[in-house]
N, C-alpha and C positions, 0 to 999 in steps of 0.2 A: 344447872339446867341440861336437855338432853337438847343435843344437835346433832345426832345420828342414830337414825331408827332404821334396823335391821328385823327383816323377816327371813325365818330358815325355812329351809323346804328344797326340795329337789326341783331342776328342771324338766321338761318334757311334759305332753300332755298325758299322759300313759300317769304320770303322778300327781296331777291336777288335782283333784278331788281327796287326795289321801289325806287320813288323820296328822301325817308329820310334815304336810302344806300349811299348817296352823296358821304359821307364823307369814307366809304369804299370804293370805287373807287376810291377816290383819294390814298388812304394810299395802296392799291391795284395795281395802279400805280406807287407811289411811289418805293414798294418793287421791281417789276419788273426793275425801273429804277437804281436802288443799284443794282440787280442780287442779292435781300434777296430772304426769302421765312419764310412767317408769320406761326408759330407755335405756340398751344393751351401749355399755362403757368397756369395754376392753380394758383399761387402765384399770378398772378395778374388779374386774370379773364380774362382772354381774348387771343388774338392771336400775339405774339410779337414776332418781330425781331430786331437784335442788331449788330451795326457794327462800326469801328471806321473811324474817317474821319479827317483829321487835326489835328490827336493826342486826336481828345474827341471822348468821346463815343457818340454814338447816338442811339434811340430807336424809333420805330414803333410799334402803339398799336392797334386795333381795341377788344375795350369792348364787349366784350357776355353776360353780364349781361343785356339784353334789353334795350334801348335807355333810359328808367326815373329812369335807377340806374349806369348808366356811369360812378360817379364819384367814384365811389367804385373800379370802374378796375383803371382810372385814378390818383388817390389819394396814394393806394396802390404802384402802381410802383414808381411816385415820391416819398414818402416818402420814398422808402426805397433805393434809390438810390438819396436821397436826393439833386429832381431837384426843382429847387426854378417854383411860376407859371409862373414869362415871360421869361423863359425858353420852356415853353409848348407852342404847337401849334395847336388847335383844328378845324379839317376840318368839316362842319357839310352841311345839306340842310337847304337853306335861301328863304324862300315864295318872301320877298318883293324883289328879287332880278330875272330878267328875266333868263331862260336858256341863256347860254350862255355869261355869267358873273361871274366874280368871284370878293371876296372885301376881301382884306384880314384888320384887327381890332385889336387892344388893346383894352382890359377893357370893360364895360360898363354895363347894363342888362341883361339877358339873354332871355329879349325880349320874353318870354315866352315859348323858345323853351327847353322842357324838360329835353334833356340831357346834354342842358347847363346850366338848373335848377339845378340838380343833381351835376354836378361839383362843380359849385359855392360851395353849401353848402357842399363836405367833401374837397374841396382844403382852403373852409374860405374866398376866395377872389374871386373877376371877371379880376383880375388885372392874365391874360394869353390874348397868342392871339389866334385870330377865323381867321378862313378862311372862308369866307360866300359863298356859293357854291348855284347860284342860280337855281331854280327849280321851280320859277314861281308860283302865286297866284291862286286858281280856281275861285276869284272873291267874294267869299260868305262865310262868317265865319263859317259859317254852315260844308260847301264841307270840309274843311282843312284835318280833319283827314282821310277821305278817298282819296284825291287828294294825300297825303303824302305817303300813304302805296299803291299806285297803279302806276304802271309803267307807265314812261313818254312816248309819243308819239316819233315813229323812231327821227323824226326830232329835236326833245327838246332833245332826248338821245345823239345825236350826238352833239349838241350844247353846251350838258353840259360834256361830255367827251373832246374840244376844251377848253374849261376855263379849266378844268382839268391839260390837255397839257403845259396851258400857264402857271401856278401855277407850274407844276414841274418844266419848264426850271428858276424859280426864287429861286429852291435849294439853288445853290452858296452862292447865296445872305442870305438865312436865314440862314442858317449856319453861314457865315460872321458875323451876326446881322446887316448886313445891310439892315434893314428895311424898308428906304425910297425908295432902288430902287429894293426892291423886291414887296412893294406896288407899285411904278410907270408900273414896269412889268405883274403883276397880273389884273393890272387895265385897261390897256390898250387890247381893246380889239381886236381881228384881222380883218383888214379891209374888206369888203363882196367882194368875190370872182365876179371879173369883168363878166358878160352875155356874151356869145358867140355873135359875131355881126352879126347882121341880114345879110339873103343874099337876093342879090337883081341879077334882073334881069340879071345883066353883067355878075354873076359869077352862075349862076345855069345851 
């Protein structure tokens, strides 16, 4: 089961709205969906809330350390409340993934994205899970770091607050550790809102 959910993103309001806050909206959601409310912990660098649920404890973290030393706020708490990593859940922003998508992952690379750079090397392992939180490619290797730190378009914002949505109603389930049908729920995405039907001459 996951008993620490982690959202990445930068501090400051200057990066509030950016595509690589992803992961603070969700954890941002999250808290609102508990009725928490994230508070600045020094012990662990960052903004954390705690509450128990089925007899375990469970934690909510967003890192203030800036996105390429995250695993310093992350590493910190688990170790000292000694949560093993696929116990952890890391919500982040995912390029290769369209708004409007979420993937939730065990293990693997960190694919180059920084802050799951920084995990990796102070948790030791890749062996935690990601929430892939898409946010769309700008197309050009180049674009990436400025497409990441610049606010999505109304329509991509809402898209990726919808995968958000979806990813919280699969709580239950990760808490449960049931994984497979919290991925089946995550993955599934909401079918497109049927077009009002044309009107035609009969009825105008």
């Amino acid at each position: 089961m996951i008993k620490l959910f982690v959202g990445l993103g930068n501090p400051g309001p200057e990066y509030e709205a950016t595509r690589h806050n992803a992961g603070f909206w969700w954890t941002d959601a999250l808290a609102r969906e508990l009725k928490l409310s994230l508070a600045l912990d020094k012990n662990y660098h960052g903004r954390v809330a705690r509450t128990t649920m089925g007899g375990q404890n469970i934690w909510l973290l967003e890192p203030l350390t800036f996105m390429n030393v995250s695993g310093k706020s992350v590493a910190a708490l688990a170790r000292f409340f000694k949560l093993a990593p696929e116990e952890i859940l890391v919500a982040h922003d995912e390029l290769d993934i369209v708004p409007g998508q979420a993937k939730l992952k065990f293990g693997g690379s960190h694919a180059g994205h920084n802050g799951l750079r920084d995990i990796h090397a102070q948790l030791g392992t890749g062996d935690y899970w990601r929430l892939r939180i898409g946010v769309g490619h700008p197309g050009d290797k180049a674009e990436v770091i400025n497409w990441v730190l610049k606010k999505p378009s109304q329509e991509h914002r809402v898209a990726i607050e919808d995968s958000i949505g979806r990813a919280i109603k699969a709580l239950p389930a990760l808490l449960a550790g049931e994984m497979e049908k919290a991925t089946m729920m995550i993955h599934t995405s909401a079918p497109p809102r049927p077009k009002p039907p044309r009107k035609t001459e009969e009825n105008e």
